[in-house]
C-alpha distance (Angstrom), angle and dihedral (degrees) to the residues before:
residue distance angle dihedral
X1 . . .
X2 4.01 . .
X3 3.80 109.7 .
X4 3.80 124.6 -161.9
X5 3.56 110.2 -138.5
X6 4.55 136.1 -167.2
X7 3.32 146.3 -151.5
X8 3.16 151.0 151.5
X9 3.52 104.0 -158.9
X10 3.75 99.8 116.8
X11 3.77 100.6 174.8
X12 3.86 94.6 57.9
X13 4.09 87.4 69.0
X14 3.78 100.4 69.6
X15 3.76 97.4 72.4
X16 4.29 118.0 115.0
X17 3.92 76.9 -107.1
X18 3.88 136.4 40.5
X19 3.62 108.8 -116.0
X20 3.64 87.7 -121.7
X21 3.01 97.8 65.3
X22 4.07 94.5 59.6
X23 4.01 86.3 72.5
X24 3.53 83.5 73.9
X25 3.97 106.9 33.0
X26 3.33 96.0 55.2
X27 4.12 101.6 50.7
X28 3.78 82.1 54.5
X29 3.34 93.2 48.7
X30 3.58 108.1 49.6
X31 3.98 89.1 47.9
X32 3.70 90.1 51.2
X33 3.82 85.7 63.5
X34 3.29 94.9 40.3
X35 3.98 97.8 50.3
X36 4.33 80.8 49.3
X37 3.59 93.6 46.2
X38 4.35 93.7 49.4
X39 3.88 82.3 41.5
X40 3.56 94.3 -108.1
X41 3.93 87.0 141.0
X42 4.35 90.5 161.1
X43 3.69 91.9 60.6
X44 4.22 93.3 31.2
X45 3.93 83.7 62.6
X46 4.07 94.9 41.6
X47 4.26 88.0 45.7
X48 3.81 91.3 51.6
X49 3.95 101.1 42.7
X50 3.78 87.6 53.7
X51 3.97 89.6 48.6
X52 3.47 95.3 51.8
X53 4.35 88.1 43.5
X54 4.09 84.2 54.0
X55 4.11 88.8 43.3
X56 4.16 86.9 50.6
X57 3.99 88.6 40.6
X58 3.36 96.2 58.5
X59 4.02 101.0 35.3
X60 4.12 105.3 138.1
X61 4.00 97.2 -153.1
X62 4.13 109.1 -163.4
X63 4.01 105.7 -111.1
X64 3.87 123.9 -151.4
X65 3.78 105.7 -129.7
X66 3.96 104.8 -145.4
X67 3.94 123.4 -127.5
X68 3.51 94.9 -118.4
X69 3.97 109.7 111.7
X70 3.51 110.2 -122.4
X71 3.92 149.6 92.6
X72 3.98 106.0 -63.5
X73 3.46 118.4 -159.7
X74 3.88 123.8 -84.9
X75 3.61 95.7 -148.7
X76 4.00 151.3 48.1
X77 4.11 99.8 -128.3
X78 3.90 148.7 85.9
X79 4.20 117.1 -67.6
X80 4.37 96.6 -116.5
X81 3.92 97.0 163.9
X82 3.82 135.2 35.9
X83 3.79 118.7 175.2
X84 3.87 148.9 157.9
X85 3.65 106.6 -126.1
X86 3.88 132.0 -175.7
X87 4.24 103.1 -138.0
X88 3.73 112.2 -154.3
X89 3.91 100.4 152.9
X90 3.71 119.5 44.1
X91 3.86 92.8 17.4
X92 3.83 134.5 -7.8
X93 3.41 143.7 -114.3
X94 3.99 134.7 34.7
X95 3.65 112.7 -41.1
X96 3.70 144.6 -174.2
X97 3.73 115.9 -115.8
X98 3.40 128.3 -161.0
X99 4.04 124.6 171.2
X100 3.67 117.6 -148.8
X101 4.40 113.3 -162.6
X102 3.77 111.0 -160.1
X103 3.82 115.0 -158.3
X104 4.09 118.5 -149.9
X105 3.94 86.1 -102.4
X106 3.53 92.8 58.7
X107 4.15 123.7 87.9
X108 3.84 104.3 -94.9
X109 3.81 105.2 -159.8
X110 3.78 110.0 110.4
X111 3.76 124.2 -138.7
X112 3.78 135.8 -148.3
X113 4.25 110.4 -99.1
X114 3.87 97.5 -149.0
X115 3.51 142.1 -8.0
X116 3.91 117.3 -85.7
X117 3.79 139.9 97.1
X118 4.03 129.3 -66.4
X119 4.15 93.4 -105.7
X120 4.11 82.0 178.0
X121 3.38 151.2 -15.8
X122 4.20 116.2 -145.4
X123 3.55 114.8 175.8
X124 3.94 115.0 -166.0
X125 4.42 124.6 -162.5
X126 3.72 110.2 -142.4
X127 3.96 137.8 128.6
X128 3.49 141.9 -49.2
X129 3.69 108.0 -118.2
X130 4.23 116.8 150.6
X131 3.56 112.3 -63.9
X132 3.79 91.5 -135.4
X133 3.80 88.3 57.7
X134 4.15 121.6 97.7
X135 3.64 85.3 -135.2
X136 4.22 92.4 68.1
X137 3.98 89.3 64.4
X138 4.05 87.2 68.6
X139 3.42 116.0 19.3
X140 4.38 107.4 36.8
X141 3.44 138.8 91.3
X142 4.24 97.8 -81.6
X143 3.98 144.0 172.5
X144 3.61 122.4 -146.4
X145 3.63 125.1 -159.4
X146 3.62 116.6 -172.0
X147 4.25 111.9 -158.7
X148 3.67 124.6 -165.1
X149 3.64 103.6 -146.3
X150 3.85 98.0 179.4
X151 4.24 133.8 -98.3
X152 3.63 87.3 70.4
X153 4.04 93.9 -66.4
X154 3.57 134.4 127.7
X155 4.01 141.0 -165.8
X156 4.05 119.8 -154.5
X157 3.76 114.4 -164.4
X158 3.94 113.7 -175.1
X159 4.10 124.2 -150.4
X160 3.37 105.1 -140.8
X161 3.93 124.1 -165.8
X162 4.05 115.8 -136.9
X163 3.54 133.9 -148.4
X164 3.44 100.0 -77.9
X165 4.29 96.9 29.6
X166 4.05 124.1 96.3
X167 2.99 100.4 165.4
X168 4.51 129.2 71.1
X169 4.09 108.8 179.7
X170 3.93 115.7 -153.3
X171 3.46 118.2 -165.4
X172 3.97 98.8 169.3
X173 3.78 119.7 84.0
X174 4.15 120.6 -158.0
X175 3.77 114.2 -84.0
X176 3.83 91.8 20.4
X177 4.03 108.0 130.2
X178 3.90 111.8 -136.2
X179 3.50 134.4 -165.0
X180 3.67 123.9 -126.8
X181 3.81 112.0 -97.4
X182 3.68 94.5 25.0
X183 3.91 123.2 137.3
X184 3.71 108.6 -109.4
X185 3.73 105.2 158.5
X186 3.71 154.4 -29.8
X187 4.11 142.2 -132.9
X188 3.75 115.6 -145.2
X189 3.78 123.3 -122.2
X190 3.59 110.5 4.3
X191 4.62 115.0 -36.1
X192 3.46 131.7 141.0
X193 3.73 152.3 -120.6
X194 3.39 143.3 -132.3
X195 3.83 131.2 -159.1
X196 3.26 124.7 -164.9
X197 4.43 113.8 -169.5
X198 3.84 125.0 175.7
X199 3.66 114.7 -93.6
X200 3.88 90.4 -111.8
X201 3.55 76.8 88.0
X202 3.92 123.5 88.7
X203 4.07 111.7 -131.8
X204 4.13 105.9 -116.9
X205 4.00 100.6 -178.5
X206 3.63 137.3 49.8
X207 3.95 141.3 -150.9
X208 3.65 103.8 -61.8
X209 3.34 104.7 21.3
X210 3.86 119.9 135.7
X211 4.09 116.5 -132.0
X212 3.30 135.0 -164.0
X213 3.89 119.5 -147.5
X214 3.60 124.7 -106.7
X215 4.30 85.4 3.2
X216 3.62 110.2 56.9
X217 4.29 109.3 79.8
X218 3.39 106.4 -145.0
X219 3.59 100.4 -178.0
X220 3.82 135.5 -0.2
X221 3.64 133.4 -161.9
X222 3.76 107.2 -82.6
């Protein structure tokens, strides 16, 4: 089952690795040693390829967030949907939306879009369709964080477990204020997000494109 998981913690999230990802490295790790040390050298060399896959999966590389103003991306991944949406759940009005599919090569640690405050947190169960599939937006497993980023605007961006993912990591709490750039999450084993920006700001990506979290401006204010 995917759980959705908090803290607040910040200075834990700056390591080469996400400490989430040590619940899996070292399991491997220790029965890679033990398959070498009971001469089980087959399985030794199996158990320590997929530890060092996990430690690569869940590197957490510093990113340079540029001085341009604007919304940066929240993910590592390839630009499959662009849309003009009316909002009238989570947040209101006519938004910008741009879905973001990260593959299980691609860095996995999520970053905050644009400065604000967490106005809410709503985190929905659903289904585990592809995340490079329209249907994922509406009917999987999802977290939505709602940021306040000032003038009476907001900007949603969604977590969105894949095919393959159980697992959505929150690090934000509501009412926390966040800087743009900063880490505030990850999806395990290839997901997606979607970010949703008013329409005061200008559209800087297309389709196809391949982004970089916390680097890549995806829209700026026109």
């Amino acid at each position: 089952m995917l759980k959705k998981e908090q803290t607040v913690k910040k200075d834990r999230h700056n390591l080469f690795i996400v400490p989430e990802g040590l619940l899996f490295v070292i399991p491997s790790f220790i029965l890679a040693c033990l398959s070498f040390f009971f001469a089980y050298r087959a399985m030794g060399f199996l158990l320590l390829i997929f530890s060092l896959f996990i430690l690569w999966f869940f590197r957490n590389p510093e990113r340079k967030v540029p001085e341009e103003a604007g919304v940066v991306s929240p993910a590592d991944g390839r630009v499959v949907e662009i849309t003009q949406v009316t909002m009238t759940d989570l947040i209101n009005g006519k938004f910008t939306k741009i879905g973001i599919f990260m593959n299980v090569f691609n860095v996995h640690v999520n970053r905050v879009p644009y400065a604000g405050k967490v106005k809410s947190i709503v985190y929905k169960k659903g289904r585990f369709f592809a995340a490079n599939n329209d249907k994922a937006t509406l009917l999987n497993e999802q977290n939505a964080i709602v940021i306040d980023i000032g003038q009476g605007q907001e900007l949603l961006t969604v977590q969105i477990a894949g095919l393959i993912a159980r697992r959505i990591v929150c690090w934000l709490e509501e009412g926390m204020a966040v800087s743009r750039g900063e880490r505030m999450g990850l999806i395990c084993f290839g997901s997606r997000l979607d970010v949703y920006f008013p329409k005061t700001f200008q559209l800087k990506v297309s389709i196809g494109d391949k982004v970089v979290a916390g680097e890549t401006i995806i829209g700026v204010v026109e």
